[in-house]
VEXBAGU-988485 format. One record per residue (C-alpha): x, y, z; residue number from 0. Coordinates in steps of 0.2 Angstrom, whole numbers, always signed. Last residue first. Example, Ala and Ser with C-alpha at 12.3 -4.5 7.8 and 13.67 -1.06 7.14 Angstrom:
BEGIN
px +68	py -5	pz +36	k 1
px +62	py -22	pz +39	k 0
//
This chain:
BEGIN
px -225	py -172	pz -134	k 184
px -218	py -190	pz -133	k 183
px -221	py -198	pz -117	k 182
px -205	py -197	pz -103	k 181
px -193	py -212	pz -105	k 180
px -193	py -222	pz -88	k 179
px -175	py -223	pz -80	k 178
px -177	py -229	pz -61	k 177
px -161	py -243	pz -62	k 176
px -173	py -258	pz -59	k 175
px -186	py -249	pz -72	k 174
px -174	py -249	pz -86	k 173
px -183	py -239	pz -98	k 172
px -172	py -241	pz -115	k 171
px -159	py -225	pz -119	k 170
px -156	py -217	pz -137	k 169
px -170	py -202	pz -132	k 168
px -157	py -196	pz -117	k 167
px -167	py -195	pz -101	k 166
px -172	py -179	pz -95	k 165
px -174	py -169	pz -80	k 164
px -180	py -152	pz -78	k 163
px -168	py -140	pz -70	k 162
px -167	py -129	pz -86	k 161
px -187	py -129	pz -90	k 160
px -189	py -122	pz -73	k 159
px -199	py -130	pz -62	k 158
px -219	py -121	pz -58	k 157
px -222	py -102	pz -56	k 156
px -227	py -107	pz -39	k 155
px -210	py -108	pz -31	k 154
px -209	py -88	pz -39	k 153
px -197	py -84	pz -50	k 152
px -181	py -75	pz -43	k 151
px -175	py -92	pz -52	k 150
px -178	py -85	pz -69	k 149
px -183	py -95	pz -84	k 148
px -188	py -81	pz -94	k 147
px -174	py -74	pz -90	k 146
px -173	py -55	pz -79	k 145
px -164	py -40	pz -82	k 144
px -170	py -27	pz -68	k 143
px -153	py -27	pz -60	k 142
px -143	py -23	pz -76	k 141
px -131	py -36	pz -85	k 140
px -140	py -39	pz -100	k 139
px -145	py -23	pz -104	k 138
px -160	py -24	pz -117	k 137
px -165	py -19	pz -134	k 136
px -157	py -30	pz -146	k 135
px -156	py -23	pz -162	k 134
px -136	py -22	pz -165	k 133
px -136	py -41	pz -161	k 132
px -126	py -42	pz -143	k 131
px -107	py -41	pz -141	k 130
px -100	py -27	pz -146	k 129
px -117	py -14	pz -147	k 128
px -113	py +3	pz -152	k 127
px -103	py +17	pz -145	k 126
px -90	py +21	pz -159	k 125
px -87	py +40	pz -157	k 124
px -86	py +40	pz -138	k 123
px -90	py +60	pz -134	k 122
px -104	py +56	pz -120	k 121
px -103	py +38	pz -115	k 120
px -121	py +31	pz -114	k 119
px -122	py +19	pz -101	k 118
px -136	py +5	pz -107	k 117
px -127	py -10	pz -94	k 116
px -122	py -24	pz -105	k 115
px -118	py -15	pz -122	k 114
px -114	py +2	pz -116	k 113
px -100	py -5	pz -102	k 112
px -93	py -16	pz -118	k 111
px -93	py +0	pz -130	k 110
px -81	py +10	pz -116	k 109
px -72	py -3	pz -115	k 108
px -68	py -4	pz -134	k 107
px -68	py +18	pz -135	k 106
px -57	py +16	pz -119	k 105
px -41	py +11	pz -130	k 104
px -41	py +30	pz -136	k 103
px -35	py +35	pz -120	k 102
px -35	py +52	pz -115	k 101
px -48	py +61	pz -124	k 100
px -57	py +44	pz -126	k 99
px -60	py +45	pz -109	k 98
px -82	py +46	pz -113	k 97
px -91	py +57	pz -102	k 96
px -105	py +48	pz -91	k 95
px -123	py +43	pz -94	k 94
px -137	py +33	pz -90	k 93
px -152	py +38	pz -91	k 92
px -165	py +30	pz -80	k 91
px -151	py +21	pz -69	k 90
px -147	py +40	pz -64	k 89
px -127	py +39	pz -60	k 88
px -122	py +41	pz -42	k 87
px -103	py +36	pz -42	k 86
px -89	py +37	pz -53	k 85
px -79	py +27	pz -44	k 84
px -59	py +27	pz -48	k 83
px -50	py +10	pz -43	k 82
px -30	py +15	pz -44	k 81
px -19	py +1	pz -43	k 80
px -3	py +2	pz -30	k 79
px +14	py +0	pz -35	k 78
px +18	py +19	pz -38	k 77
px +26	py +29	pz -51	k 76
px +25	py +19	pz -63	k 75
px +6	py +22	pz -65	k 74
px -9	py +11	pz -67	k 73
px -28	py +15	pz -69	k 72
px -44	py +6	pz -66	k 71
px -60	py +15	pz -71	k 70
px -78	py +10	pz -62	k 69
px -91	py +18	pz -71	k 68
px -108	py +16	pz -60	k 67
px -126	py +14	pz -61	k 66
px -138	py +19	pz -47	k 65
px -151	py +11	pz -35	k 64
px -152	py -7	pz -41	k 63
px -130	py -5	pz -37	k 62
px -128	py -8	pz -57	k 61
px -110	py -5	pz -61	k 60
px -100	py -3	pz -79	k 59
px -82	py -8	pz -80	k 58
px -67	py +1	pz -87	k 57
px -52	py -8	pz -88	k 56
px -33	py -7	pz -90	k 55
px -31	py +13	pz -93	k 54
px -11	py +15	pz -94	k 53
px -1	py +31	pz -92	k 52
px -7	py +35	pz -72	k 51
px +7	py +50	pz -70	k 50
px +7	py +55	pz -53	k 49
px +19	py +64	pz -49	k 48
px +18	py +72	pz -67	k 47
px +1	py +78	pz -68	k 46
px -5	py +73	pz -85	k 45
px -16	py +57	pz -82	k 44
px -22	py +60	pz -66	k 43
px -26	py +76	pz -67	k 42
px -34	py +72	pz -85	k 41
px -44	py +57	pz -78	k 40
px -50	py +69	pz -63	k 39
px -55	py +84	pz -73	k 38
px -64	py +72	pz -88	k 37
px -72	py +61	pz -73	k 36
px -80	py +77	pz -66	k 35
px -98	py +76	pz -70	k 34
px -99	py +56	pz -66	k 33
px -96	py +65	pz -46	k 32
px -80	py +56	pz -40	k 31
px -75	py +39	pz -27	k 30
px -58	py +35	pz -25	k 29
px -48	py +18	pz -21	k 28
px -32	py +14	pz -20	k 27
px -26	py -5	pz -24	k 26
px -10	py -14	pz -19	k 25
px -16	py -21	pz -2	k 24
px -31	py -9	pz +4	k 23
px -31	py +10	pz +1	k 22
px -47	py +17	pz +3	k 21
px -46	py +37	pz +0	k 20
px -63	py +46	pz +9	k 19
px -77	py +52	pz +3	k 18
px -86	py +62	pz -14	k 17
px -66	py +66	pz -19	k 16
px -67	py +84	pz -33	k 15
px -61	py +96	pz -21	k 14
px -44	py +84	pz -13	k 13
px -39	py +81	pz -32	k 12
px -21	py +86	pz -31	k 11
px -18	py +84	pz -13	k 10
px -28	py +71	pz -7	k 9
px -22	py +61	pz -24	k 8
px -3	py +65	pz -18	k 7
px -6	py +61	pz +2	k 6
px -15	py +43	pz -5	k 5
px -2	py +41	pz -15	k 4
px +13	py +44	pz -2	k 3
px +2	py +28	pz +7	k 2
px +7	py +17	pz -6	k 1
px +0	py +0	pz +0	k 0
//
């Protein structure tokens, strides 16, 4: 844990943090407003004691309450991870400035976060779909994405097609080993 890091990000970005720093092994975590994600990603990215060069992930969150952007960054000039929180966005319409400026690698991650959780990165010049059929309509990954064969079903709603069981068609019945073939539908 790089505690100088901590010290430096209070520092630099003391204004823009929404709670405390939360360093735990090799990670530093901080949580931001989604308005001030281009501010933060630039400090971080341009100041020179800090220097965080390499954007390895961005993930999309859905609390059920809000979404999130969670960006991870790495520097050389510490040995602690950054987690960056962009906490609080509105699950109705979700949206948060793109980091294109910065990294032109986030445009891919960027398109994965749209395409599972619906959150619009302002100024991405690509966003579409990446892994589902351009016409799909849902989120795959958000809260209130349900199956059909859901298990947050009710009991009553009968057994789920997945948990039925089923005897391959090639096998006899064999009563004295409990295998009787199910009638044809």
């Amino acid at each position: 844990m790089d505690r100088n890091l901590k010290a430096r990000l209070e520092a630099r970005l003391g204004g823009y943090l929404r709670g405390p720093i939360y360093q735990r092994h090799d990670e530093t975590e901080i949580r931001i407003e989604p308005g001030s994600i281009p501010d933060v990603l630039r400090i971080l990215h341009d100041v020179v004691d800090l220097r965080f060069e390499i954007l390895a992930d961005i993930a999309g969150v859905d609390t059920g309450e809000v979404m999130q952007v969670v960006y991870h960054l790495w520097s050389p000039m510490t040995t602690d991870w950054l987690r960056i929180v962009a906490d609080g966005i509105s699950r109705d319409d979700p949206r948060a400035p793109s980091a294109t400026f910065l990294w032109i690698g986030a445009e891919w991650l960027e398109r994965e976060a749209y395409d599972m959780y619906g959150i619009i990165f302002e100024g991405n010049r690509d966003l579409r779909r990446i892994f589902m059929p351009p016409d799909y309509t849902s989120f795959p990954l958000r809260k209130d994405f349900l199956l059909p064969d859901d298990a947050a079903r009710s009991p009553g709603a009968g057994v789920r097609h997945v948990e039925r069981t089923h005897v391959p068609a090639d096998l006899a019945d064999d009563p004295a080993a409990g295998i009787r073939r199910a009638p044809a539908s």
